[in-house]
C-alpha positions as a printed Julia matrix, in Angstrom:
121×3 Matrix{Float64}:
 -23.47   13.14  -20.28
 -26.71   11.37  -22.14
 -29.93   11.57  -22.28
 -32.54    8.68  -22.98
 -36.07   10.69  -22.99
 -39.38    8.16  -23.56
 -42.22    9.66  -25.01
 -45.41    7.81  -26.41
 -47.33    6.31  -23.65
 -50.73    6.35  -22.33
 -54.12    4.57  -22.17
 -56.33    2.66  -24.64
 -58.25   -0.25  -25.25
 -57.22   -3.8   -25.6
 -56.7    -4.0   -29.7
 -55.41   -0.92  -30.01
 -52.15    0.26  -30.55
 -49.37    3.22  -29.72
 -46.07    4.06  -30.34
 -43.49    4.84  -27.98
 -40.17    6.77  -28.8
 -36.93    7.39  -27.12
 -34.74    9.73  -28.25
 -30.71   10.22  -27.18
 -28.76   13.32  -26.77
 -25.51   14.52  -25.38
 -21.8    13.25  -25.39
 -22.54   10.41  -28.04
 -19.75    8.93  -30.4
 -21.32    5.93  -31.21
 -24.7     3.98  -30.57
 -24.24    0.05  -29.91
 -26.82   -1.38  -28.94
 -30.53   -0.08  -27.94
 -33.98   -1.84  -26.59
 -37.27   -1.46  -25.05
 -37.66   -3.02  -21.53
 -41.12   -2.87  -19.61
 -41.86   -3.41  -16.01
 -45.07   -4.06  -14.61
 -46.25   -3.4   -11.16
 -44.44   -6.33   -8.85
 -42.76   -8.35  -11.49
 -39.11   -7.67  -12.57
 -38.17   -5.61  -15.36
 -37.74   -7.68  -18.73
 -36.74   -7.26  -22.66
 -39.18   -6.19  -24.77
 -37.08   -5.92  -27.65
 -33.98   -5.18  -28.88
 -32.17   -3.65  -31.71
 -28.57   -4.32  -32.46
 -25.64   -2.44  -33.66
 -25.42   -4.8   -36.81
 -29.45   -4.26  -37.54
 -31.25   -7.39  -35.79
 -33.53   -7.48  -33.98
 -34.66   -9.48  -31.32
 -38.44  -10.02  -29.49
 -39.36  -11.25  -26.48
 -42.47  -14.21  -27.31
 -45.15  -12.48  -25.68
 -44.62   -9.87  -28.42
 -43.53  -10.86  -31.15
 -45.78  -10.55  -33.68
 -47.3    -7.59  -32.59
 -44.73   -5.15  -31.91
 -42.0    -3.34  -33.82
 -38.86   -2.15  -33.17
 -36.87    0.58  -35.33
 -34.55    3.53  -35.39
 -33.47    6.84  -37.02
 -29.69    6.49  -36.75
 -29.75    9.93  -38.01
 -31.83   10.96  -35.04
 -30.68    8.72  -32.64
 -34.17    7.4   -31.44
 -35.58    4.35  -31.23
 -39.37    3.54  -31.53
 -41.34    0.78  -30.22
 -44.72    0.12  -32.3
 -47.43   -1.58  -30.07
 -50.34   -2.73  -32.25
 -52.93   -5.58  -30.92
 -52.1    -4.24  -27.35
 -53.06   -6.56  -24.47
 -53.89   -6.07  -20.74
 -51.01   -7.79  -20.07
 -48.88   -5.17  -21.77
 -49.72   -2.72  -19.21
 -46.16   -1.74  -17.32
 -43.53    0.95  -17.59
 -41.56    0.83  -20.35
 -38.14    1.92  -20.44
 -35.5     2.4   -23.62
 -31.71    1.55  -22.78
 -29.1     1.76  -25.01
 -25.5     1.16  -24.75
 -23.37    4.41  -25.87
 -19.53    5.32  -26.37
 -19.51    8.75  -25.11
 -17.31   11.39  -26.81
 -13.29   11.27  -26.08
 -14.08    7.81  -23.94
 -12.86    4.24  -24.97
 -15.47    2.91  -23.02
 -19.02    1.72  -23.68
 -21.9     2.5   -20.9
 -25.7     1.39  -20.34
 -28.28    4.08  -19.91
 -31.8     4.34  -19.2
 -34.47    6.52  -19.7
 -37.23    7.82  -16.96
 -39.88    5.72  -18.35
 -43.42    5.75  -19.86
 -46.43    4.38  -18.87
 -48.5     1.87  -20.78
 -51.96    1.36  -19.55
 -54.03   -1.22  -21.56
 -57.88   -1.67  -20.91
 -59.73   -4.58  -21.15
């Protein structure tokens, strides 16, 4: 019914920065609510940041400052700028987003397959 498709990951050095980008398609009527989560390898998956339907925006602490959250309501994607990336940012990220689908009354979560962020120290 929708699809959440990442795109953006990859490798670089501590300081550097990328941008990921998740883009929706399908049975959409309306967008709520969409965010970034990331997941690193034994640790629980946790908000990155959010964007909601009204236009705020929300950080988790470890990133504020350095990361970016935005979207093309015309497009229906969502990007994630990473600049002054850390080791510690290294995980899987994942976009989710909350979506009315077409001739429903309901709201549902989905989730993309995920992108990998690899940051060198």
């Amino acid at each position: 019914q929708v699809q959440l498709v990442e795109s953006g990951g990859g490798f670089v050095q501590a300081g550097e920065s990328l941008r990921l980008s998740c883009a929706a398609s399908g049975r959409i009527s309306e967008i709520v609510d969409m965010a970034w989560y990331r997941q690193a390898p034994g640790k629980q998956r946790e908000l990155v940041a959010e964007f909601l339907y009204e236009g705020t925006t929300n950080y988790a602490d470890p990133v504020k400052g350095r990361f970016t959250i935005s979207k093309d309501h015309g497009k229906n994607t969502l990007y994630l700028q990473m600049d002054n990336l850390k080791p510690e940012d290294t995980a899987v990220y994942y976009c989710n987003a909350e979506i009315v689908i077409t001739d429903d009354h309901g709201a549902y979560h989905f989730w993309g397959q995920g992108t990998q962020v690899t940051v060198s120290s």
